[in-house]
C-alpha positions in Angstrom: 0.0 0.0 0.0 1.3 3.4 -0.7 1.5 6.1 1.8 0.7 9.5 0.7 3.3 12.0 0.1 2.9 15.1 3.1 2.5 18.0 0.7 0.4 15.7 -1.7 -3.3 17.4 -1.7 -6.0 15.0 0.6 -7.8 13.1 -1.2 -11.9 13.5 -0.7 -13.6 10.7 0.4 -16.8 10.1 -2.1 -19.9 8.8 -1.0 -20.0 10.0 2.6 -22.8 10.2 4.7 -21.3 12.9 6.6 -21.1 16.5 5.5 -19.1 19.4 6.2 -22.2 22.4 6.2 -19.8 25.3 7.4 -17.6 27.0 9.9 -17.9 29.8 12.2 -15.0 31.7 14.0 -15.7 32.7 17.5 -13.9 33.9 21.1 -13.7 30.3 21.8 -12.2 29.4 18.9 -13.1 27.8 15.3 -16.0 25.4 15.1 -17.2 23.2 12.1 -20.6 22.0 11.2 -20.8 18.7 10.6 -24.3 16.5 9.8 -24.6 12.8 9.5 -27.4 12.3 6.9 -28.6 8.8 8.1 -29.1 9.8 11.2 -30.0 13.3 10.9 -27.5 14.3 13.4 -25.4 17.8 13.5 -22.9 19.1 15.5 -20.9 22.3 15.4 -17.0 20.9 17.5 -13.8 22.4 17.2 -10.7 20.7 15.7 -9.0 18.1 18.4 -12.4 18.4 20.6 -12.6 14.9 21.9 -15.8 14.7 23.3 -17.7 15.1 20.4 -18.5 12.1 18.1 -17.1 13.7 15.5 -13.7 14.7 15.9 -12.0 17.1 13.4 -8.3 16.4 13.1 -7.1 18.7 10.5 -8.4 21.7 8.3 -7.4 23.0 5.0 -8.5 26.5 4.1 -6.6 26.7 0.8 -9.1 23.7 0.1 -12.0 23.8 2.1 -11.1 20.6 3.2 -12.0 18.9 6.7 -11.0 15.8 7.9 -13.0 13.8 10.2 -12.9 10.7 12.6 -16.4 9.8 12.8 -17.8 5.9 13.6 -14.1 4.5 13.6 -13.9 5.5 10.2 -11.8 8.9 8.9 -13.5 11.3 6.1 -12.2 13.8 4.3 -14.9 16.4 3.4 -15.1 19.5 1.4 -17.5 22.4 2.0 -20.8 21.5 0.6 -22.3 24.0 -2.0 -25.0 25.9 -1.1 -28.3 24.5 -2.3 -30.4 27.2 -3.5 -33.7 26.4 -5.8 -35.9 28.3 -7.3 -39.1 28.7 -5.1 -42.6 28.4 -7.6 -44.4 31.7 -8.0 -47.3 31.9 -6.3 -50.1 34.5 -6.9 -50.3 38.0 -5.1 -53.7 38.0 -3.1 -56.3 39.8 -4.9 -57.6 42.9 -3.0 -61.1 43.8 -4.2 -62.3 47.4 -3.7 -65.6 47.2 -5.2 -68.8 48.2 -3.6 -70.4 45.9 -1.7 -74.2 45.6 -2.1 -75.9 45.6 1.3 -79.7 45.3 0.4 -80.6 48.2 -1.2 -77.6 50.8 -0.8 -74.4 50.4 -2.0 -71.1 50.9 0.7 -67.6 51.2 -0.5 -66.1 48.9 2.2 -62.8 50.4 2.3 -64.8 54.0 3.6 -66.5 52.0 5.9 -63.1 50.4 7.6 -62.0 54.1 7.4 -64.9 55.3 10.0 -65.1 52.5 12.1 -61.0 53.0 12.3 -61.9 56.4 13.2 -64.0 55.7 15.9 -61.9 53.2 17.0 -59.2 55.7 17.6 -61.5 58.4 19.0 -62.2 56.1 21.9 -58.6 54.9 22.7 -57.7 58.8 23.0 -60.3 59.7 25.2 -59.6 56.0 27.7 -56.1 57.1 27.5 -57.3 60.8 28.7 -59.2 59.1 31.2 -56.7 57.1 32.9 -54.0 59.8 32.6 -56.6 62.0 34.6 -57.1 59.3 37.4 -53.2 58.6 37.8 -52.5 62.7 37.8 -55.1 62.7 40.6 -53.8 60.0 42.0 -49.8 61.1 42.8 -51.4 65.1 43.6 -53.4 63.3 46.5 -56.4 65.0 44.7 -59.9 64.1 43.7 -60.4 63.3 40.5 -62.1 64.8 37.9 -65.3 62.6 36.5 -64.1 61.9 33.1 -66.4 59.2 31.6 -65.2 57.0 28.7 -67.1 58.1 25.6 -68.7 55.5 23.4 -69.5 56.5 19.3 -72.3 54.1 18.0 
């Protein structure tokens, strides 16, 4: 059996179920994502890190190049390529601003939203002017005012 020469380029071992996803570089040092695809397991572990089940033993970045001890067997991965598709168009939701027939009268319904959006506000000011009123009274040790909520039908 021939032994590889040192400065001879790794050879990448074809057909592996694991995968080297990535790398990050953090205060605590480098970490590599690694996935086994039969057993949809992942782990991000730092090179030498022996209490991980997989255990990276060298890194080339000229190559993008990882090799792992995994199972009792030793892979060398590269980076797996991005896997980006194309997504199928899907249609833009159809907005309809037609009149709506209610019996005999005819109501634009975005108008309609508009007012009872109005009113809507109308009453959150006046609660908020309400309860602003009570906690003034409250912290000036003074009566408060009678300030009733006001309701729009």
């Amino acid at each position: 059996m021939l032994k590889q020469a040192e400065n001879a380029a790794p050879v990448v071992t074809e057909g592996a179920t694991v995968e080297f996803r990535g790398m990050i570089s953090t205060k605590e040092g480098v970490f590599f994502g690694l996935y086994d695809r039969t057993k949809n397991l992942g782990a991000w572990v730092r090179q030498d890190d022996k209490s991980s089940e997989f255990k990276v033993s060298n890194y080339d970045a000229s190559g993008d190049l990882v090799t792992v001890d995994y199972q009792g067997q030793k892979f060398t991965l590269p980076l797996s390529a991005s896997k980006i598709g194309a997504a199928a168009p899907t249609p833009l939701p159809v907005v309809n601003n037609a009149p709506v027939s209610t019996g005999g009268q005819v109501v634009a319904t975005p108008a309609a939203a508009r007012g009872n959006d109005q009113q809507r506000l109308e009453s959150v000011a006046a609660e908020v002017r309400r309860r602003r009123a009570l906690r003034q009274a409250a912290t000036s040790g003074t009566t408060a005012p009678a300030v009733q909520p006001t309701t729009h039908q």
